[in-house]
C-alpha positions in Angstrom: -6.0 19.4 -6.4 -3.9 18.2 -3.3 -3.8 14.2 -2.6 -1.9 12.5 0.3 -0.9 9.3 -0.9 0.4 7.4 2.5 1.2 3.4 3.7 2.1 1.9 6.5 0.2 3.7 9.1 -0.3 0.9 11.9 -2.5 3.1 13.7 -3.5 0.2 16.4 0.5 0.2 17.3 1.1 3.8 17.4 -2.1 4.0 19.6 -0.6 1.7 21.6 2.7 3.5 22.3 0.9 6.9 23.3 1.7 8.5 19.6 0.1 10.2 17.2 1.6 9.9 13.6 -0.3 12.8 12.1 0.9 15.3 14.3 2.7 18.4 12.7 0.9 17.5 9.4 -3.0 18.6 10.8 -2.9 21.5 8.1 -2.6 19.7 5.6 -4.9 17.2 5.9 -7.8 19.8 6.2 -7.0 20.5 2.4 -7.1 17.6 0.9 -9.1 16.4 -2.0 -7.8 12.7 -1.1 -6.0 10.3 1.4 -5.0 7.3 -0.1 -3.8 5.1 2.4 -1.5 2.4 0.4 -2.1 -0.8 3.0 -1.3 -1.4 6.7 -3.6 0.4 8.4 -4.1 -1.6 11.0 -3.9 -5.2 12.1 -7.3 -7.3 12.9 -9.3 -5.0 10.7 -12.6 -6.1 12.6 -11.5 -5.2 15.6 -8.9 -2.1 15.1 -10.0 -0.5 11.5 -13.4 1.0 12.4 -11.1 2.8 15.4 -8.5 3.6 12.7 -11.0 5.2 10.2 -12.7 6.7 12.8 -9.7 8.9 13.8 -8.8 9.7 10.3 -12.0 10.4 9.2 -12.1 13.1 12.6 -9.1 15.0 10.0 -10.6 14.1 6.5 -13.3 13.5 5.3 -14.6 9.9 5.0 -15.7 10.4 1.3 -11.8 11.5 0.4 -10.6 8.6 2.1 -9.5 5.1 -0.1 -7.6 2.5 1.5 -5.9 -0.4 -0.4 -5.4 -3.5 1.1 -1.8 -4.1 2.8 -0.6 -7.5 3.9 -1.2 -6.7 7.9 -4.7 -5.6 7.2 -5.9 -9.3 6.0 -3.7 -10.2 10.3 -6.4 -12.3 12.1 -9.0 -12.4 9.9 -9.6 -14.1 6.3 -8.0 -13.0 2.8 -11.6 -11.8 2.0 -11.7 -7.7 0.4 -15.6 -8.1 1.2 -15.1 -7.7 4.5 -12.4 -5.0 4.1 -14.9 -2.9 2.0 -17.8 -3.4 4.2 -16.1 -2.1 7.4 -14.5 0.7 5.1 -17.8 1.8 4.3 -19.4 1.8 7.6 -17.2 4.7 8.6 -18.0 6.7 5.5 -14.9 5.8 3.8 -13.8 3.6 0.7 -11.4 0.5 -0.3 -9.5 0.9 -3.6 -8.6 -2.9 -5.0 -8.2 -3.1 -8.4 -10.0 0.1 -8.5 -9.6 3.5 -10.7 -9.8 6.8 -9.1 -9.9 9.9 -11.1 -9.0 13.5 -10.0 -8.7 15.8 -12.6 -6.7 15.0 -14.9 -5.3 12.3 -13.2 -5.8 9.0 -13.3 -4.6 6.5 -10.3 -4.4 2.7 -10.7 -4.5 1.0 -6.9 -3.8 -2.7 -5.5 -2.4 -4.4 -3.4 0.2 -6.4 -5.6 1.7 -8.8 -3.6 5.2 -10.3 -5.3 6.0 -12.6 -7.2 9.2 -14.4 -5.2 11.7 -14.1 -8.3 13.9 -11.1 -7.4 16.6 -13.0 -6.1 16.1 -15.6 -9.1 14.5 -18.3 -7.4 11.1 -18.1 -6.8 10.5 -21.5 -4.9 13.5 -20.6 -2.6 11.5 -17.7 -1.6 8.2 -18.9 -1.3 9.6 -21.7 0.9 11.6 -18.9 3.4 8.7 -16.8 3.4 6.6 -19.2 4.3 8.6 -20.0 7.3 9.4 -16.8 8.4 7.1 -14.0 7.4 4.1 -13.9 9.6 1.4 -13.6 6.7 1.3 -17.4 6.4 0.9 -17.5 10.3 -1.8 -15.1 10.2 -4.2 -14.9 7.3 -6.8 -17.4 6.2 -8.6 -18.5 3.3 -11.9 -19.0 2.5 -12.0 -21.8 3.8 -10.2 -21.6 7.0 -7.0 -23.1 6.0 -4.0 -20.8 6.4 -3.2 -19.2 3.3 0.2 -19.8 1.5 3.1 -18.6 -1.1 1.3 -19.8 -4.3 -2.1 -18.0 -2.7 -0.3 -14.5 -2.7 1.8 -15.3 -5.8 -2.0 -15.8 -7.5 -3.3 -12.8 -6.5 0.4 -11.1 -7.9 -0.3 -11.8 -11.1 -4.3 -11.1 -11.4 -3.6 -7.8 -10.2 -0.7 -7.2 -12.6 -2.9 -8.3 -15.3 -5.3 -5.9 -14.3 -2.7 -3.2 -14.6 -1.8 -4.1 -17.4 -5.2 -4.2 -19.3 -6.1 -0.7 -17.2 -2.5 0.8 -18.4 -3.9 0.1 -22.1 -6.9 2.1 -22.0 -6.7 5.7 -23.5 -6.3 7.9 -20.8 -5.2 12.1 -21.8 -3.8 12.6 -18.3 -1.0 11.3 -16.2 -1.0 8.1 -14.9 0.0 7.1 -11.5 0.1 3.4 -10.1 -0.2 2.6 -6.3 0.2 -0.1 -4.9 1.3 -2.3 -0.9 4.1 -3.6 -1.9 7.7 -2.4 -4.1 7.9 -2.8 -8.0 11.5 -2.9 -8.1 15.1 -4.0 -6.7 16.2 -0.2 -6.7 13.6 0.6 -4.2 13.7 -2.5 -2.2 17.2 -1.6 -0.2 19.8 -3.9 0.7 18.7 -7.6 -0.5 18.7 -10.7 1.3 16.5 -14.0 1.7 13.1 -12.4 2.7 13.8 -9.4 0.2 11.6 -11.3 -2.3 8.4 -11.1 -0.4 8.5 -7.4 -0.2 9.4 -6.4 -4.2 8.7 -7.6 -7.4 12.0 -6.9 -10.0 8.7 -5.0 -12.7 11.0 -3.0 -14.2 10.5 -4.7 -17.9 7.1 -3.9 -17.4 7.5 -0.9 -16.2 9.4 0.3 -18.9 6.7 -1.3 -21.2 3.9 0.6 -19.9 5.4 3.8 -18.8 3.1 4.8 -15.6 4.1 8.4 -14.6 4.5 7.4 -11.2 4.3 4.9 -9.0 3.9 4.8 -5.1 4.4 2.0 -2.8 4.4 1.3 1.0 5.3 -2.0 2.5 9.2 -2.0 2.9 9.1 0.8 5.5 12.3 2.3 3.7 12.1 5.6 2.3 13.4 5.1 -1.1 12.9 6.6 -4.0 14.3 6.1 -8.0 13.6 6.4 -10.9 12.7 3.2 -12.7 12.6 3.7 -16.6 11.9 6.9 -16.3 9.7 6.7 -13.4 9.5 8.4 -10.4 9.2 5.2 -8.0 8.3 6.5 -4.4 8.1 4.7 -0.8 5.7 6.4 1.3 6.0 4.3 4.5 5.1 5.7 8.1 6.0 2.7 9.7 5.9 1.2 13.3 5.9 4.0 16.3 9.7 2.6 17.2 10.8 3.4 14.0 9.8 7.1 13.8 11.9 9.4 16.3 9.9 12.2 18.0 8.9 14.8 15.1 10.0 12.6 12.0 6.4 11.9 11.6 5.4 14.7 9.2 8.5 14.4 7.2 7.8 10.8 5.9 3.8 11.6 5.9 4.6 14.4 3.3 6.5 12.3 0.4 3.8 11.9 -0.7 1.8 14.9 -0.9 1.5 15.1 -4.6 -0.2 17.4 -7.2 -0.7 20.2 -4.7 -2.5 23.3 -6.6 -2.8 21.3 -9.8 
């Protein structure tokens, strides 16, 4: 059993700049049983993920392909999954929110997460600087037109922890590994500052509660790992095109090529 877990992909951008990001790793990708893509695909998703899927699915196949919902793949369009699932499935392939995806004896908990804005301490600090400066509040709609805000992200935070949390207490015999868009922790978040908060959660309490075996994350686009509680806590970023140099592609594509053989 070989599975690719990766984030961060931006394939409209790297399209753009005349760059493949899969180069080096085509191999691999022929093997695998699945390619979970942990959010950011690509930007407009009506527009730019049916070209995105198509590619991948060209290297994998659409069935083995799950993609959870990243913050940039919700950019000019609504906050709506629906949608998301509808154009995933055209191509063949499959969104993972809030889902459960078994492989073996493995069991994999995906979402997109969101934060929460207290890292630093002070949630409505963060909620208010993020609101002015990150371009999800610029970008992403409701329902019902209006842009969406803070307190809508900080919702969806905490329905999809609770839905870890009640998956995390069901029996399972196997392993457990948790993936989600954005970080679960301040040792995988890098150097923090003002915005720092809308990119990690500080989950290691609950972590440490529920002991996943793993947990992967995108989001951050800084390849960090720790161990939180125990846990192996793993940023599998690509990243934009400028910040890849010419043959780091496969390197950062491969953290998270896990189980391979099992």
């Amino acid at each position: 059993m070989t599975i690719l877990i990766t984030a961060d992909l931006h394939l409209d951008l790297w399209v753009r700049a005349g760059r493949d990001p899969f180069t080096g790793v085509l191999p691999v990708l022929r093997d695998l049983d699945a390619l979970i893509i942990a959010g950011d695909l690509a930007n407009n998703p009506k527009r730019n993920w049916p070209r995105a899927l198509s590619r991948i699915t060209r290297l994998v196949s659409p069935a083995r392909i799950w993609v959870i919902p990243g913050n940039h793949d919700y950019y000019g369009a609504m906050l709506d999954d629906n949608v998301l699932a509808r154009i995933a499935v055209e191509t063949g392939a499959n969104l993972a929110q809030k889902q459960v995806l078994t492989f073996g004896n493995y069991r994999l908990l995906c979402c997109t997460l969101w934060t929460d804005f207290a890292l630093t301490g002070d949630p409505e600090a963060a909620m208010a600087r993020a609101g002015m400066v990150m371009p999800d509040y610029g970008r992403i709609r409701r329902l019902d037109g209006d842009l969406i805000t803070p307190e809508d992200t900080v919702a969806i935070h905490r329905d999809h922890l609770e839905w870890l949390t009640r998956e995390m207490a069901k029996p399972w015999p196997g392993q457990t590994v948790i993936v989600t868009h954005h970080a679960p922790g301040t040792a995988v978040s890098g150097p923090i500052s003002g915005i720092s908060p809308a990119f990690a959660s500080d989950l290691d309490g609950w972590i440490e509660a529920h002991r996943p075996d793993y947990w992967f994350f995108g989001h951050t686009h800084r390849p960090l790992s720790a161990r939180i509680r125990g846990a192996p806590v793993i940023n599998v970023s690509v990243g934009y095109p400028d910040e890849v140099p010419e043959g780091g592609e496969a390197e950062l594509l491969l953290r998270g090529l896990i189980f391979p053989g099992a």
